[in-house]
Each structure stands twice: as structure tokens, then as C-alpha cells.
C-alpha positions in Angstrom: 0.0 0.0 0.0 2.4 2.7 0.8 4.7 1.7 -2.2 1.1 2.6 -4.3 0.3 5.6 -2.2 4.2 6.7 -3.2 3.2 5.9 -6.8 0.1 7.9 -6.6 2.0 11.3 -5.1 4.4 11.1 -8.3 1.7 10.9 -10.6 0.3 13.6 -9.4 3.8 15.5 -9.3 4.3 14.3 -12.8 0.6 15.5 -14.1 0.5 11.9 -15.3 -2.8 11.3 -14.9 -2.8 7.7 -16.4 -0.4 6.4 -13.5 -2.6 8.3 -11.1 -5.2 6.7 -12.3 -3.8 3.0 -12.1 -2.8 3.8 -9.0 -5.9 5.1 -7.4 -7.4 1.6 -9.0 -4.6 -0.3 -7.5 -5.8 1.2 -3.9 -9.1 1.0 -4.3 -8.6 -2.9 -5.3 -6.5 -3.3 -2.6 -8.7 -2.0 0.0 -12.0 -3.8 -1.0 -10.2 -7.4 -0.9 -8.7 -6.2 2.6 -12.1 -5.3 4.0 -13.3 -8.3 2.6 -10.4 -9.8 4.9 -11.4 -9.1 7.9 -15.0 -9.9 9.6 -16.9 -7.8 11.4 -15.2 -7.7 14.6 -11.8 -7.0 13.4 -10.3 -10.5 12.9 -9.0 -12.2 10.0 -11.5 -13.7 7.6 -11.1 -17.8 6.3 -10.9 -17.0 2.8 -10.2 -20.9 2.1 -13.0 -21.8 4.1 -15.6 -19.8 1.4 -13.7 -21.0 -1.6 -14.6 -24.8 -0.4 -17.8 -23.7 0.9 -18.6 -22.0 -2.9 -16.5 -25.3 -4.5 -19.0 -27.8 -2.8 -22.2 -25.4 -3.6 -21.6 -25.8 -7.3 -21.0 -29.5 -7.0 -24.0 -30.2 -5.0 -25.8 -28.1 -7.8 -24.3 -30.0 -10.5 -25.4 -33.5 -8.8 -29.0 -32.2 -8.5 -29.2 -31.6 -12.0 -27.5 -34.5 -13.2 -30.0 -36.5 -10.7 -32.9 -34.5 -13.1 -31.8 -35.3 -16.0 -31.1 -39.1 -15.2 -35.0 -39.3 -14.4 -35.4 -38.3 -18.4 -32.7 -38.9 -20.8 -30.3 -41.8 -19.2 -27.7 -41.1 -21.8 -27.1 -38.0 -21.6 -26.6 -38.2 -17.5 -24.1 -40.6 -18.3 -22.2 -38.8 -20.4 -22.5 -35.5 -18.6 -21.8 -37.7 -15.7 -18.6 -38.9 -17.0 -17.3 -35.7 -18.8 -17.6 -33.4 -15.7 -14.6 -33.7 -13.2 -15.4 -31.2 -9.9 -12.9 -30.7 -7.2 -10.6 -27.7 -6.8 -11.2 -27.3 -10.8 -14.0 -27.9 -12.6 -14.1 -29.5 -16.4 -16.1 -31.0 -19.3 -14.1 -33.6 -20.7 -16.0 -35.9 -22.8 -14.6 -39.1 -23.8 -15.2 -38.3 -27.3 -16.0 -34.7 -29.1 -19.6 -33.8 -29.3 -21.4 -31.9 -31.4 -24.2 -29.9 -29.7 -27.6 -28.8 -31.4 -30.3 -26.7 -29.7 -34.0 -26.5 -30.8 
């Protein structure tokens, strides 16, 4: 932070008002993930803790609408149900390219 505030000062000095204005971003992005940081009484957030929270929310989601579609099309929920690979990345990887049409 201070090396931006530094940056920020000789922009200004400078009239360069597209430093000044990266840096004023910089700050700005700086300071929202920092508040987003720290809870509400001062101490330091789990930011891991919501990534696996988020991780297993779109998983779940994904099994509840593979579980829908199984109950009307069983081939495609087994080959969404191979192709999709969840964990700390998630992927489509069929076993062989597809070609998708839409009515």
C-alpha cells in the first residue's frame, strides 16, 4: 500500500494522470479485498473456508441436476456424468467430441 500511495503522489507531481489513475485503482482494489479480509469484529476472515464452501455449492448443484436429467434422458446423464470432473477445478471432458444442437 504505501509503495502505491508513493506511486500515486508522483503521478500527481508528474501530471501523469494515467499512473494516477492505475494507481488510485490499485488502492481502491486493494482496499475492498482487505475489508473483505477481515470480519466484522476485526479478525481475519477464512478466505479458504468460502472458496470450499462455494466449491461444494456448485457441486452439489451440479449432482441435483444430473439427478434430473437421469430421471429423463439416461444417456445423456451418463455422459454428462462422466465428462464433468469437480474438485478444486471444474471441467467438461468428454470421452469423445460432441457436437451440440439446440431446438
Amino acid at each position: 500500500m504505501k509503495k502505491l500511495k508513493e506511486d500515486l503522489e508522483k503521478a500527481k507531481e508528474n501530471n501523469n494522470i494515467v499512473e494516477e489513475e492505475r494507481a488510485v485503482l490499485e488502492i481502491h482494489q486493494l482496499e475492498d479485498y482487505l475489508r473483505g479480509a477481515i470480519d466484522k469484529k476485526g479478525k481475519s476472515r477464512k478466505l479458504g473456508g468460502e472458496i470450499e464452501k462455494e466449491r461444494k455449492r456448485i457441486t452439489n448443484a451440479i449432482n441435483r441436476a444430473l439427478s434430473n436429467i437421469k430421471k429423463v434422458d439416461n444417456v445423456l446423464y451418463k455422459h454428462l456424468k462422466n465428462s464433468f470432473k469437480t474438485g478444486s477445478v471444474l471441467s467438461y471432458t468428454p470421452e469423445k467430441p460432441m457436437s451440440w444442437e439446440f431446438d
